[in-house]
LODREN-102961 format. One record per atom (N, C-alpha, C, CB): residue in one letter; atom name; x, y, z. Coordinates in nm, 3 decimals. Glycine has a CB too. Layout:
<r aa="a" at="CA" east="X" north="Y" up="Z"/>
...
//
This chain:
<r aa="x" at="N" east="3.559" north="14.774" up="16.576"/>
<r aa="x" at="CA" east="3.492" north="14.878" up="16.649"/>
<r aa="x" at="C" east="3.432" north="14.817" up="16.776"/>
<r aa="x" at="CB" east="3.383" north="14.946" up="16.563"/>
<r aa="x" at="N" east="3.446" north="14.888" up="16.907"/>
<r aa="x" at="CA" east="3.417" north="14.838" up="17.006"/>
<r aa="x" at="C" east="3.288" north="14.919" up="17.092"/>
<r aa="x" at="CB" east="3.540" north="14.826" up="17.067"/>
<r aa="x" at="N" east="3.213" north="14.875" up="17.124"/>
<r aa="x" at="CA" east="3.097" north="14.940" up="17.208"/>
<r aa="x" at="C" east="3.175" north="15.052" up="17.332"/>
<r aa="x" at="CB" east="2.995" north="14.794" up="17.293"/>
<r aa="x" at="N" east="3.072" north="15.083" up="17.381"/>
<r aa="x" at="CA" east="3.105" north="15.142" up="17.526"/>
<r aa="x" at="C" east="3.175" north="15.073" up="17.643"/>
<r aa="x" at="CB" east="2.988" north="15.177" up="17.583"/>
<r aa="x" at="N" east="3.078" north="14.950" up="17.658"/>
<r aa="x" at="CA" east="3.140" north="14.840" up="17.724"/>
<r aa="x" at="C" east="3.243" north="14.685" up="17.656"/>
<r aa="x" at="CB" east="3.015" north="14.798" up="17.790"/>
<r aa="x" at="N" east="3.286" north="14.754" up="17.569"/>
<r aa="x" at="CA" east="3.370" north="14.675" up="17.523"/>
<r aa="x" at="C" east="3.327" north="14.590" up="17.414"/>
<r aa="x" at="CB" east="3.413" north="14.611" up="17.617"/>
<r aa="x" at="N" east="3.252" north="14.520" up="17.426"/>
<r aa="x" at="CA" east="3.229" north="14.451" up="17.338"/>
<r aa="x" at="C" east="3.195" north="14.468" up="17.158"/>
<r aa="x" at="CB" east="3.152" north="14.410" up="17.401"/>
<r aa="x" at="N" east="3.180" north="14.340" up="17.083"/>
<r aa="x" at="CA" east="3.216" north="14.405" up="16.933"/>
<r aa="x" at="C" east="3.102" north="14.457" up="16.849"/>
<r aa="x" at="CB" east="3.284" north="14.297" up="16.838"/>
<r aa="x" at="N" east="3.133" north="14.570" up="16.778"/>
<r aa="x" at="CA" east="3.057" north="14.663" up="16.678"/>
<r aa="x" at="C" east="3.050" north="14.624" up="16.556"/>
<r aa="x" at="CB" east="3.107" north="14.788" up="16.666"/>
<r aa="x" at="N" east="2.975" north="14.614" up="16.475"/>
<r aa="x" at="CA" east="3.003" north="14.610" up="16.319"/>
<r aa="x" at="C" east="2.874" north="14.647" up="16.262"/>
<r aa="x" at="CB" east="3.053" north="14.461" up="16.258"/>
<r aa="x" at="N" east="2.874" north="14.686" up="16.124"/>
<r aa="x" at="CA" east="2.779" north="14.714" up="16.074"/>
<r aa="x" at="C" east="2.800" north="14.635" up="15.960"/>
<r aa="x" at="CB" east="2.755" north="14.841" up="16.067"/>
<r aa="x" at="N" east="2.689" north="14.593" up="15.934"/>
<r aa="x" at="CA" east="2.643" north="14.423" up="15.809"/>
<r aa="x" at="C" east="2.567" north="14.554" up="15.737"/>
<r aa="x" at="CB" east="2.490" north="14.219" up="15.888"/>
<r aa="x" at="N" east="2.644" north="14.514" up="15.571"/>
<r aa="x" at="CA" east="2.538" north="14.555" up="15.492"/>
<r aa="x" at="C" east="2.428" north="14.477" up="15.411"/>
<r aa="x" at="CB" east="2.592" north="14.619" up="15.416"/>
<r aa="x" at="N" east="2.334" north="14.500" up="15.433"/>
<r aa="x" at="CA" east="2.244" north="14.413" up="15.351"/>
<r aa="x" at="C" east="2.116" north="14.476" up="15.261"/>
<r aa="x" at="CB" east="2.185" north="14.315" up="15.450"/>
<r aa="x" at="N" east="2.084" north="14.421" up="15.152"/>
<r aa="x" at="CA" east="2.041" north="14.439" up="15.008"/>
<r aa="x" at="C" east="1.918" north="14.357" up="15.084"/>
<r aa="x" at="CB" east="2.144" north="14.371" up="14.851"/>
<r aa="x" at="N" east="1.794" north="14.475" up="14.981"/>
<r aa="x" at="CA" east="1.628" north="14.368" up="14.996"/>
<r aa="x" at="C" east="1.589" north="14.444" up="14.830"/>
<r aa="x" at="CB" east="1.457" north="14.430" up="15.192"/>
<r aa="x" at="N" east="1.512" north="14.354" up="14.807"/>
<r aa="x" at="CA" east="1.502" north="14.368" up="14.671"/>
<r aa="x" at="C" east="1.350" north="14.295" up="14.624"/>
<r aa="x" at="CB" east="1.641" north="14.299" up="14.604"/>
<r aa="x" at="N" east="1.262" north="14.342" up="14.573"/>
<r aa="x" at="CA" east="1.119" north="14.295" up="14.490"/>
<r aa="x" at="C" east="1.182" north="14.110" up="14.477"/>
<r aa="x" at="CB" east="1.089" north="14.409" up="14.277"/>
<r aa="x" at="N" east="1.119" north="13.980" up="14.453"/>
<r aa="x" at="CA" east="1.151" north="13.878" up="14.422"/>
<r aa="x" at="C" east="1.028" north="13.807" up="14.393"/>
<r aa="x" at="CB" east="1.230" north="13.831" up="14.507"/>
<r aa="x" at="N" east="0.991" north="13.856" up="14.254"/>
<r aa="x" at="CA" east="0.853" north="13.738" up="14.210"/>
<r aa="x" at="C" east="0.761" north="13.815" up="14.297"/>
<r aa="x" at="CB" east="0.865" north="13.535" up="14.262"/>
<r aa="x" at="N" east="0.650" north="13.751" up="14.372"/>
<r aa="x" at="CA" east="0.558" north="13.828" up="14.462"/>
<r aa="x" at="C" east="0.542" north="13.830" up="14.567"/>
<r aa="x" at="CB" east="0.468" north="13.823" up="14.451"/>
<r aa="x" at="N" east="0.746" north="13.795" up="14.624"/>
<r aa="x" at="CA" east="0.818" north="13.801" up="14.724"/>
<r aa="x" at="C" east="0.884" north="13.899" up="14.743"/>
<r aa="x" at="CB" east="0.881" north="13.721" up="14.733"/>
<r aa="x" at="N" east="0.973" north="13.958" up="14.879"/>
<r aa="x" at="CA" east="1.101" north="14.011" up="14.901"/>
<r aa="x" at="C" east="1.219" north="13.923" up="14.940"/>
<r aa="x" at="CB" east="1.086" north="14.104" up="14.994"/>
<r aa="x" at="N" east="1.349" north="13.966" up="14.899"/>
<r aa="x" at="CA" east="1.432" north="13.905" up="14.914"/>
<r aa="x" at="C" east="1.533" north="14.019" up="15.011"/>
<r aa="x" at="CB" east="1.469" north="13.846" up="14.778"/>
<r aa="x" at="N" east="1.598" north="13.977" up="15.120"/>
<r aa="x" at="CA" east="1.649" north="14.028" up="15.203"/>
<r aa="x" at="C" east="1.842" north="13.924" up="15.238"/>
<r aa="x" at="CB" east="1.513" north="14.029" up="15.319"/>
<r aa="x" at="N" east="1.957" north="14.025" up="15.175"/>
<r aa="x" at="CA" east="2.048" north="13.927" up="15.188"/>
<r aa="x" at="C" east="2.157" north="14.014" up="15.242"/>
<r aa="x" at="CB" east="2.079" north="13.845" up="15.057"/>
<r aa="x" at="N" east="2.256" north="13.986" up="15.354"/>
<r aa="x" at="CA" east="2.348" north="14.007" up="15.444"/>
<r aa="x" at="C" east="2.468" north="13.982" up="15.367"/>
<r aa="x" at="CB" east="2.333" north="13.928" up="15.565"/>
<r aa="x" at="N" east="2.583" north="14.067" up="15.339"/>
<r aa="x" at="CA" east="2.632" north="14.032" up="15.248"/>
<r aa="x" at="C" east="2.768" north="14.006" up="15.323"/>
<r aa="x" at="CB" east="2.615" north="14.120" up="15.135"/>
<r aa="x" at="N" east="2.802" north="14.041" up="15.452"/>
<r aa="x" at="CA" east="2.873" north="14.035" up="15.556"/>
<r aa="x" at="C" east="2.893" north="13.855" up="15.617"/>
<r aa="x" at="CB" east="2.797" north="14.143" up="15.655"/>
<r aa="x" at="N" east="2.745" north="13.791" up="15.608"/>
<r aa="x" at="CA" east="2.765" north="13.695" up="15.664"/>
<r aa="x" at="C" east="2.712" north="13.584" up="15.587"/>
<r aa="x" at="CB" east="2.724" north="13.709" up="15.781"/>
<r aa="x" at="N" east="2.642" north="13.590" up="15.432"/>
<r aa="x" at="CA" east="2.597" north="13.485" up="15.362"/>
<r aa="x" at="C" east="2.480" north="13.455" up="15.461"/>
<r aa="x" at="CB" east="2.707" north="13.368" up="15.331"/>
<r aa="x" at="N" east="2.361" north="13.513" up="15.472"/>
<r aa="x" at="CA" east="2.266" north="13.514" up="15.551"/>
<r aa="x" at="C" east="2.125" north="13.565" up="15.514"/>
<r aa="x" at="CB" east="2.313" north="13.573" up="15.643"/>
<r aa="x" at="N" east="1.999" north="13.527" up="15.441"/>
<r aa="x" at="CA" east="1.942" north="13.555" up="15.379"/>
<r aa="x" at="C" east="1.765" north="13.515" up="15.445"/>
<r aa="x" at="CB" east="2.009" north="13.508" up="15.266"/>
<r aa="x" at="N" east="1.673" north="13.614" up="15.410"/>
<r aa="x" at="CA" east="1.544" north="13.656" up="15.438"/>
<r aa="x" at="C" east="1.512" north="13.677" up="15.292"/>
<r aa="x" at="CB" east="1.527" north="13.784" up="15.541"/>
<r aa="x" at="N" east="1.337" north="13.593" up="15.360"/>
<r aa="x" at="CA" east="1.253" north="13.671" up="15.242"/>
<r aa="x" at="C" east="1.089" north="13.668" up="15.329"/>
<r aa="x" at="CB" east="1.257" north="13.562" up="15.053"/>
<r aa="x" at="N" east="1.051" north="13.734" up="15.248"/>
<r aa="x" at="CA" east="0.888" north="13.739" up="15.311"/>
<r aa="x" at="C" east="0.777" north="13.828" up="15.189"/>
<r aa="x" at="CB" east="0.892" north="13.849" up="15.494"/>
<r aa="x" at="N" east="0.641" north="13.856" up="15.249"/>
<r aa="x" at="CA" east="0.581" north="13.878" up="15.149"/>
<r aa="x" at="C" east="0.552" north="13.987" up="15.146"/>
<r aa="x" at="CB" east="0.499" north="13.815" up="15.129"/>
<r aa="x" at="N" east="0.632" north="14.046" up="15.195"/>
<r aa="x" at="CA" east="0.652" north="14.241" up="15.221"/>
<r aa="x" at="C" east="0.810" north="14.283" up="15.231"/>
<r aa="x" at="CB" east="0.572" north="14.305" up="15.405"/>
<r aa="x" at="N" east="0.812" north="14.374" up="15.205"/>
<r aa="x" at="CA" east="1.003" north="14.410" up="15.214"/>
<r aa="x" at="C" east="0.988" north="14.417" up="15.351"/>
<r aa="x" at="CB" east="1.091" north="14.580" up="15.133"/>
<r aa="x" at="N" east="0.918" north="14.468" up="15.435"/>
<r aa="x" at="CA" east="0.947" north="14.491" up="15.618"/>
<r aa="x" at="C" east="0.922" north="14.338" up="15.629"/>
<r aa="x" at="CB" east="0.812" north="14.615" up="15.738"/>
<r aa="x" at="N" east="0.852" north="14.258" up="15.644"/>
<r aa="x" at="CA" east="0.871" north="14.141" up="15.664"/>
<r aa="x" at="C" east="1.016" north="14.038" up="15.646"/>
<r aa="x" at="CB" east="0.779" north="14.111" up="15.598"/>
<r aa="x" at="N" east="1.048" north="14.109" up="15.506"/>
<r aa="x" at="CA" east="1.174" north="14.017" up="15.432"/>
<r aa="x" at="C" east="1.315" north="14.090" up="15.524"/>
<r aa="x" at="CB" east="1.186" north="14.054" up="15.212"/>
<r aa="x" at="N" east="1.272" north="14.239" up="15.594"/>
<r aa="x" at="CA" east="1.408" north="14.253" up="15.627"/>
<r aa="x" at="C" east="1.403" north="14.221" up="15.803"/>
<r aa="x" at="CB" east="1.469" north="14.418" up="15.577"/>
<r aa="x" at="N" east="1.263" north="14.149" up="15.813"/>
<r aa="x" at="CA" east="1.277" north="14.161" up="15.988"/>
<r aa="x" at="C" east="1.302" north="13.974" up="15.960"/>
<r aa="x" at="CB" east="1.083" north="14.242" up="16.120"/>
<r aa="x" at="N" east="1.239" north="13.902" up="15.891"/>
<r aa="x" at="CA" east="1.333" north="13.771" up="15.897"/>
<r aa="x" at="C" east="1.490" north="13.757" up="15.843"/>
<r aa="x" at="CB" east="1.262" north="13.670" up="15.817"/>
<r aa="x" at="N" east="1.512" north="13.852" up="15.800"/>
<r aa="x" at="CA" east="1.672" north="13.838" up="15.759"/>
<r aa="x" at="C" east="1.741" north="13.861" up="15.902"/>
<r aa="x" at="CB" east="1.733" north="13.967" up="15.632"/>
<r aa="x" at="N" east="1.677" north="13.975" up="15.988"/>
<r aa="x" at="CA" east="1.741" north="14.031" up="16.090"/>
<r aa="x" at="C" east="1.711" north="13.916" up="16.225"/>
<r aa="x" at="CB" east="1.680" north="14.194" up="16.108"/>
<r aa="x" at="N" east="1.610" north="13.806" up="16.214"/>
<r aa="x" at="CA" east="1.610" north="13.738" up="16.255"/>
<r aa="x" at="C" east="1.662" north="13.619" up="16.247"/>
<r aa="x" at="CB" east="1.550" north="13.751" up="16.263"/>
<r aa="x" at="N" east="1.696" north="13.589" up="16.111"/>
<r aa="x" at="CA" east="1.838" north="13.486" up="16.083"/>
<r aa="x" at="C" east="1.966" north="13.522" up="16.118"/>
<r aa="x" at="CB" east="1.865" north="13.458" up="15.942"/>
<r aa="x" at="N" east="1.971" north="13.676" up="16.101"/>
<r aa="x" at="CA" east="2.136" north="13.722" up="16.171"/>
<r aa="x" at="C" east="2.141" north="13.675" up="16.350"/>
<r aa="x" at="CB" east="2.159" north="13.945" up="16.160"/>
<r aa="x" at="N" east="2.038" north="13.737" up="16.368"/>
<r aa="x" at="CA" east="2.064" north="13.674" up="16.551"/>
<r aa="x" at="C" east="2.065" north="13.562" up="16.539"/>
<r aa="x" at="CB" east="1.953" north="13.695" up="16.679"/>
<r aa="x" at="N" east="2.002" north="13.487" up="16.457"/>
<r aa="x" at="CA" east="2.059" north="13.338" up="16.533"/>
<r aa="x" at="C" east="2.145" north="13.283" up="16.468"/>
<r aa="x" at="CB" east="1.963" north="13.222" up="16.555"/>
<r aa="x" at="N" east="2.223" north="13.303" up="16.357"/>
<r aa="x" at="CA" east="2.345" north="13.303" up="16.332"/>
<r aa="x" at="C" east="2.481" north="13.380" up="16.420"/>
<r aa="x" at="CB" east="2.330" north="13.343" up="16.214"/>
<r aa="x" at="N" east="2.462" north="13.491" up="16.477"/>
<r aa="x" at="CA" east="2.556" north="13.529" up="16.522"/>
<r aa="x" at="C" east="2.547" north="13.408" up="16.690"/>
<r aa="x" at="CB" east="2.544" north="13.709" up="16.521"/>
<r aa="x" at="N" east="2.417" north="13.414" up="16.706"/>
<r aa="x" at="CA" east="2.393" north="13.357" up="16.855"/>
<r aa="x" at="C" east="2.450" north="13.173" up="16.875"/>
<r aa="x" at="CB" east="2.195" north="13.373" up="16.886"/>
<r aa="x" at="N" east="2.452" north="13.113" up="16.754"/>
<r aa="x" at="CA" east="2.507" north="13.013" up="16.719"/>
<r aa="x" at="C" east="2.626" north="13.007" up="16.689"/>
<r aa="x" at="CB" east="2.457" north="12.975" up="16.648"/>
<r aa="x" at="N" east="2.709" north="13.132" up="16.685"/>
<r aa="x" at="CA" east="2.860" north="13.115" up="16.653"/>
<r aa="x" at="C" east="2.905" north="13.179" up="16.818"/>
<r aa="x" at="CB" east="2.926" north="13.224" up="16.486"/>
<r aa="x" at="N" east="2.824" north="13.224" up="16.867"/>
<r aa="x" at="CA" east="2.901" north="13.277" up="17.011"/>
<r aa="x" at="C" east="2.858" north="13.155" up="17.081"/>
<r aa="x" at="CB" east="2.844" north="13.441" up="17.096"/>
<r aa="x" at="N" east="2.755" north="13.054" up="17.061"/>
<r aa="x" at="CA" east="2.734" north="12.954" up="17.156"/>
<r aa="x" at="C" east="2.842" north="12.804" up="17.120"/>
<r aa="x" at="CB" east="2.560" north="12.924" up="17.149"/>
<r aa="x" at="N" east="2.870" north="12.807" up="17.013"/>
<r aa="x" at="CA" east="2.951" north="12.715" up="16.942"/>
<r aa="x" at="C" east="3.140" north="12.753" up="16.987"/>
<r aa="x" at="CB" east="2.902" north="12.743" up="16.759"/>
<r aa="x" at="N" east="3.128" north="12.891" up="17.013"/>
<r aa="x" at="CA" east="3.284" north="12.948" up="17.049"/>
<r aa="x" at="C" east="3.352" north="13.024" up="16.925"/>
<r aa="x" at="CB" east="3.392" north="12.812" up="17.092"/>
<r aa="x" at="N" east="3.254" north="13.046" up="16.905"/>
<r aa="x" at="CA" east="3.368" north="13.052" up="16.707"/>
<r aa="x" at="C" east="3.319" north="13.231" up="16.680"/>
<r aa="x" at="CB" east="3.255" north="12.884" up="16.489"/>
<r aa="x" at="N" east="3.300" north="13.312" up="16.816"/>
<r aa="x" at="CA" east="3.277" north="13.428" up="16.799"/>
<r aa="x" at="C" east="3.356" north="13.534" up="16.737"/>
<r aa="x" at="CB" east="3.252" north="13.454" up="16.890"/>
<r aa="x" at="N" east="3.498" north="13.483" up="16.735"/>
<r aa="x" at="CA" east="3.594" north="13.551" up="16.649"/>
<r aa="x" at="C" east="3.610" north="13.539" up="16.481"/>
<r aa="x" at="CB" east="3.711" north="13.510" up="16.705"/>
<r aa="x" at="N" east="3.502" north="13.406" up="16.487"/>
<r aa="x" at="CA" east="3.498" north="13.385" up="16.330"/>
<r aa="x" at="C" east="3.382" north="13.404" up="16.265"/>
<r aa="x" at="CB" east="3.533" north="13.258" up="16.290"/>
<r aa="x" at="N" east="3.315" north="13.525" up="16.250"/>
<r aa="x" at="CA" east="3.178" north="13.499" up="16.259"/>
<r aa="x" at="C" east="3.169" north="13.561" up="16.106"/>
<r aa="x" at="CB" east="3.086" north="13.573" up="16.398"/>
<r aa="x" at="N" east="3.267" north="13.639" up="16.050"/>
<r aa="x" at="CA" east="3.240" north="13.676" up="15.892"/>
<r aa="x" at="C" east="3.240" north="13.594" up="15.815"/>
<r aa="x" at="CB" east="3.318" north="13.753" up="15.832"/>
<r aa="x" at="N" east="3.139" north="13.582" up="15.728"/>
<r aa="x" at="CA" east="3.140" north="13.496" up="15.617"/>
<r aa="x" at="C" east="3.047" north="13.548" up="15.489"/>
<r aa="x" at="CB" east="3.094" north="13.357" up="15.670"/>
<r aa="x" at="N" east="3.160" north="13.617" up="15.425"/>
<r aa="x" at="CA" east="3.133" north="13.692" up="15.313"/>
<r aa="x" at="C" east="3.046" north="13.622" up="15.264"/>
<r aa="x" at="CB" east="3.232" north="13.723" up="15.226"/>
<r aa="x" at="N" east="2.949" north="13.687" up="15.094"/>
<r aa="x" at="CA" east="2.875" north="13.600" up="15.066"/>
<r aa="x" at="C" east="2.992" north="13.594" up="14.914"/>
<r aa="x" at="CB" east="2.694" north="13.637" up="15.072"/>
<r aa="x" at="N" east="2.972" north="13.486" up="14.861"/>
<r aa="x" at="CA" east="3.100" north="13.459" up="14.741"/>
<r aa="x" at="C" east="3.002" north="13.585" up="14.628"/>
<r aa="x" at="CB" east="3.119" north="13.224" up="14.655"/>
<r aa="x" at="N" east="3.136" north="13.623" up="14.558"/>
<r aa="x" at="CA" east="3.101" north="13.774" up="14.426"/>
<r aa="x" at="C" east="2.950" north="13.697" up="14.346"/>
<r aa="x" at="CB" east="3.293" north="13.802" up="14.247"/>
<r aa="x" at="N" east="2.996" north="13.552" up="14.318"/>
<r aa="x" at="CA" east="2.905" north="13.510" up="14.207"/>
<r aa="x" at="C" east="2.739" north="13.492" up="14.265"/>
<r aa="x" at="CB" east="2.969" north="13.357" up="14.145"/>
<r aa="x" at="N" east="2.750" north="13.457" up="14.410"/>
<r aa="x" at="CA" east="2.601" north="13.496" up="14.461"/>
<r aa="x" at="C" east="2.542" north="13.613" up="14.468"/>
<r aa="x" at="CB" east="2.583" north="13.467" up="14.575"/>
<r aa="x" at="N" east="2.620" north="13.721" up="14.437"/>
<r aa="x" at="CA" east="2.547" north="13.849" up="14.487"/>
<r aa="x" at="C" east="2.538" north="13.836" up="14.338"/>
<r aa="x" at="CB" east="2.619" north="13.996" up="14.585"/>
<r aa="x" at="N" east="2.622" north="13.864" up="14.295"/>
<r aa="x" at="CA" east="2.556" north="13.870" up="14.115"/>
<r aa="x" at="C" east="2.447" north="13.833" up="14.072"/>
<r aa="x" at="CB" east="2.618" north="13.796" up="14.017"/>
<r aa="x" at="N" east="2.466" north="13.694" up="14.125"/>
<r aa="x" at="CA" east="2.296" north="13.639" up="14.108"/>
<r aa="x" at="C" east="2.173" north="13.695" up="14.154"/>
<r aa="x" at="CB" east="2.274" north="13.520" up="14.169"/>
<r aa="x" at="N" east="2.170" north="13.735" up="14.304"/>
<r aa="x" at="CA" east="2.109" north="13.781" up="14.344"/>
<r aa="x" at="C" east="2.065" north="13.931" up="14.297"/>
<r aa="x" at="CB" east="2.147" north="13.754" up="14.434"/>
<r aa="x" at="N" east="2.164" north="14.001" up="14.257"/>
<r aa="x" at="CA" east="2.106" north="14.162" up="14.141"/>
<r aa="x" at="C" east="2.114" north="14.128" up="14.067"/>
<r aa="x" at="CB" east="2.161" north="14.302" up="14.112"/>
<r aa="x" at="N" east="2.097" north="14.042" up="13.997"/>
<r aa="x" at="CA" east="2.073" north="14.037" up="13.829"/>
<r aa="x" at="C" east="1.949" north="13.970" up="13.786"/>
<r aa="x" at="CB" east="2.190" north="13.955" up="13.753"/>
<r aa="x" at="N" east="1.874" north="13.944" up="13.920"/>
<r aa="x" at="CA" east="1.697" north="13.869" up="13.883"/>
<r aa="x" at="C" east="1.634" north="13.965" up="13.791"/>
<r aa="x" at="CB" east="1.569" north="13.855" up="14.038"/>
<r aa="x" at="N" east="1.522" north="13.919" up="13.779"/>
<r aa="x" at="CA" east="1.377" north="13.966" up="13.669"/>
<r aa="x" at="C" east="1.392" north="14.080" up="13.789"/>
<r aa="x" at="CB" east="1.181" north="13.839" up="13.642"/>
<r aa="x" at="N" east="1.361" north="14.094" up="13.907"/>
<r aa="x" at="CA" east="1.323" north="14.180" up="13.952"/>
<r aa="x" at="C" east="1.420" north="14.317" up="13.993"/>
<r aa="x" at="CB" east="1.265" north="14.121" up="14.034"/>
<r aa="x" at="N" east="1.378" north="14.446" up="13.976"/>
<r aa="x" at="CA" east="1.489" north="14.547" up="13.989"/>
<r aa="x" at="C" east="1.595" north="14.530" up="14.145"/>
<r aa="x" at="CB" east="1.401" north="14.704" up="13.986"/>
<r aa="x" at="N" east="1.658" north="14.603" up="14.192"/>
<r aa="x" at="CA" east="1.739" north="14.610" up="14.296"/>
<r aa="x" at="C" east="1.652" north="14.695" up="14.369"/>
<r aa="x" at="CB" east="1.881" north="14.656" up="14.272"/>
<r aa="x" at="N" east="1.664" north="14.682" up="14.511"/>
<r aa="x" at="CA" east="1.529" north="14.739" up="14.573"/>
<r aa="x" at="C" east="1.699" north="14.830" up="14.649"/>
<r aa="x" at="CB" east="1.369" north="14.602" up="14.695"/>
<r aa="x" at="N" east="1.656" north="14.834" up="14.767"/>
<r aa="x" at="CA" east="1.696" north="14.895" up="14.887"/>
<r aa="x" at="C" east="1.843" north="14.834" up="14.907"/>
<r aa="x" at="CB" east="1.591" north="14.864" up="15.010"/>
<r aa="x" at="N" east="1.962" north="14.928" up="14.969"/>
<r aa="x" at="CA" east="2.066" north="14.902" up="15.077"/>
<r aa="x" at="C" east="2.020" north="14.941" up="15.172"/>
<r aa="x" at="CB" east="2.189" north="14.953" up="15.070"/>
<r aa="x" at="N" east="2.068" north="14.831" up="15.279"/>
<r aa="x" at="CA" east="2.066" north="14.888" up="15.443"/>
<r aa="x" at="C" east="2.159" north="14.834" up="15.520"/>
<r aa="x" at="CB" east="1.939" north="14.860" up="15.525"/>
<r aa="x" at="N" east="2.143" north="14.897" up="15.620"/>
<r aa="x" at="CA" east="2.291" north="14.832" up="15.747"/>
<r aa="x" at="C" east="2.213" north="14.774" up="15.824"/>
<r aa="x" at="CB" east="2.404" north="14.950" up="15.857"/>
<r aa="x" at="N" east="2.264" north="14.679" up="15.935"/>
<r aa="x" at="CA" east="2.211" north="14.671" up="16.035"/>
<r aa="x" at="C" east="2.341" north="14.678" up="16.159"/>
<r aa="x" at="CB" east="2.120" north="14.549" up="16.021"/>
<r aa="x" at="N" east="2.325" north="14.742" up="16.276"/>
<r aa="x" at="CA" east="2.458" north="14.695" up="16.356"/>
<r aa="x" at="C" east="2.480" north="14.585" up="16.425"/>
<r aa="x" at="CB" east="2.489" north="14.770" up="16.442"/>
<r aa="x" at="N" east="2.535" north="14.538" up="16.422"/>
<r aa="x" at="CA" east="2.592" north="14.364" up="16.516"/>
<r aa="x" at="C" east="2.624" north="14.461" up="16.645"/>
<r aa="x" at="CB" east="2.791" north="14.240" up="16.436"/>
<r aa="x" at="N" east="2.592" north="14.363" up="16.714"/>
<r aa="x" at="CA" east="2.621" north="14.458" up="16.843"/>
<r aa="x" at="C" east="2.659" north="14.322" up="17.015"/>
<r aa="x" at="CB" east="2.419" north="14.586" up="16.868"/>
<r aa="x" at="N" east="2.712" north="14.360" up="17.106"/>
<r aa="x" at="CA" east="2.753" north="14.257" up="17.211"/>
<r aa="x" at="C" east="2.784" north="14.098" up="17.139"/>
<r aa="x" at="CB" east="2.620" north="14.248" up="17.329"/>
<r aa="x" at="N" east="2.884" north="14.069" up="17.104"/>
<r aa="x" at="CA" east="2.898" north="13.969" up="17.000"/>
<r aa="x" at="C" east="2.979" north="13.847" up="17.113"/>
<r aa="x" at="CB" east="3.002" north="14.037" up="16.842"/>
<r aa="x" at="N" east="3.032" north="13.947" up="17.256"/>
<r aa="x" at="CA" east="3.155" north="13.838" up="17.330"/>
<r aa="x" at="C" east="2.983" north="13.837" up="17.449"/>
<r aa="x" at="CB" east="3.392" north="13.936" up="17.418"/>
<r aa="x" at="N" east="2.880" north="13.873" up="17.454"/>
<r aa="x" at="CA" east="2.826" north="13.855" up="17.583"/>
<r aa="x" at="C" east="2.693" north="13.773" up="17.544"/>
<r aa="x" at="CB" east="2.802" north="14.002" up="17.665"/>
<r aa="x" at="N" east="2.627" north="13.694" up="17.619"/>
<r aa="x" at="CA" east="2.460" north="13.638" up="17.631"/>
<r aa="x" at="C" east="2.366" north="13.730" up="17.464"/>
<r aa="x" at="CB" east="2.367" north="13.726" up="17.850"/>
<r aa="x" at="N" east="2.394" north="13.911" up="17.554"/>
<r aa="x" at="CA" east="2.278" north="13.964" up="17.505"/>
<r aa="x" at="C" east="2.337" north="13.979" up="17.331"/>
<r aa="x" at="CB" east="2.230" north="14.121" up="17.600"/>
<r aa="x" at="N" east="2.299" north="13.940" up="17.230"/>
<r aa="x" at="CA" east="2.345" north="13.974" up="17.100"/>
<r aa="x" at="C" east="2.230" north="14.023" up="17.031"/>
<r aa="x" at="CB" east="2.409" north="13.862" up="17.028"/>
<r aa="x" at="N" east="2.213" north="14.120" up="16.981"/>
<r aa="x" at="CA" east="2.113" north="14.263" up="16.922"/>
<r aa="x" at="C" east="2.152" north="14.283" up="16.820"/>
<r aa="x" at="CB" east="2.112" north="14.405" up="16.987"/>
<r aa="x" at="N" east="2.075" north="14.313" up="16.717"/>
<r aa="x" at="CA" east="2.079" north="14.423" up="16.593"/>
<r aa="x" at="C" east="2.007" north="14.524" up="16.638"/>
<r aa="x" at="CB" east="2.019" north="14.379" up="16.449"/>
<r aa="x" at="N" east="2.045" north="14.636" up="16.567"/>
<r aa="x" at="CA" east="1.973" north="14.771" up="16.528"/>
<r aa="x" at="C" east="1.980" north="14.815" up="16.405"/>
<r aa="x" at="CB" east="2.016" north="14.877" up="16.596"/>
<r aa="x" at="N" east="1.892" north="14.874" up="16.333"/>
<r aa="x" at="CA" east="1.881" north="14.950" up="16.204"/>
<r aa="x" at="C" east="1.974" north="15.033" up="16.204"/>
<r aa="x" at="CB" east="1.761" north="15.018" up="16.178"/>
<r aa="x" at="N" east="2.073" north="15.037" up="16.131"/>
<r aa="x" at="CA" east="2.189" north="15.161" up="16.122"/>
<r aa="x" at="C" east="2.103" north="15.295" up="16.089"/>
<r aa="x" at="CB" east="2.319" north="15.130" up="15.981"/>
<r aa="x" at="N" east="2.169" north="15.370" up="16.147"/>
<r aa="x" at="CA" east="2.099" north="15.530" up="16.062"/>
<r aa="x" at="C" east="2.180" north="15.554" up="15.967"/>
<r aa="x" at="CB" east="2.094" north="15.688" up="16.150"/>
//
């Protein structure tokens, strides 16, 4: 999927979930993971590990390779804690070939 001005679209799904008397926040698109001591906390450092993961694969050159599933047996792990399954959410990847690289909260 391509923006207006060209550049690449995607939407990352990612899982936040209760963790001990933590949140756990995980990208399942890119093996990319947040936590903090609030779910808004846990999903604004996840969304802050995605930028600089994506921003490290467009500065490295490797912008065409930037998926990296997370393997079946980690997510398992990850929903199958003491703690219930909290929330799905998206976020969009957005300008992935230019400088500016952004998320937004999917609607």
């Amino acid at each position: 999927m391509e923006s207006q001005n060209g550049d690449l679209l995607s939407t990352l799904t990612c899982i936040v979930k209760p963790d001990g008397d933590q949140w756990s926040a995980l990208c399942l698109e890119l093996d990319v993971a947040g936590c903090g001591d609030t779910k808004q906390e846990a999903i604004q450092n996840l969304h802050d590990a995605v930028e600089t993961y994506l921003q490290y694969m467009r500065d490295t050159g490797r912008d065409r390779a930037w998926m990296r599933p997370v393997p079946l047996e980690a997510i398992r792990q990850f929903l199958t804690g003491e703690a219930p399954l909290g929330e799905i959410f998206s976020f969009e990847a957005f300008a992935m070939n230019t400088p500016a690289i952004g998320l937004r909260r999917a609607a």
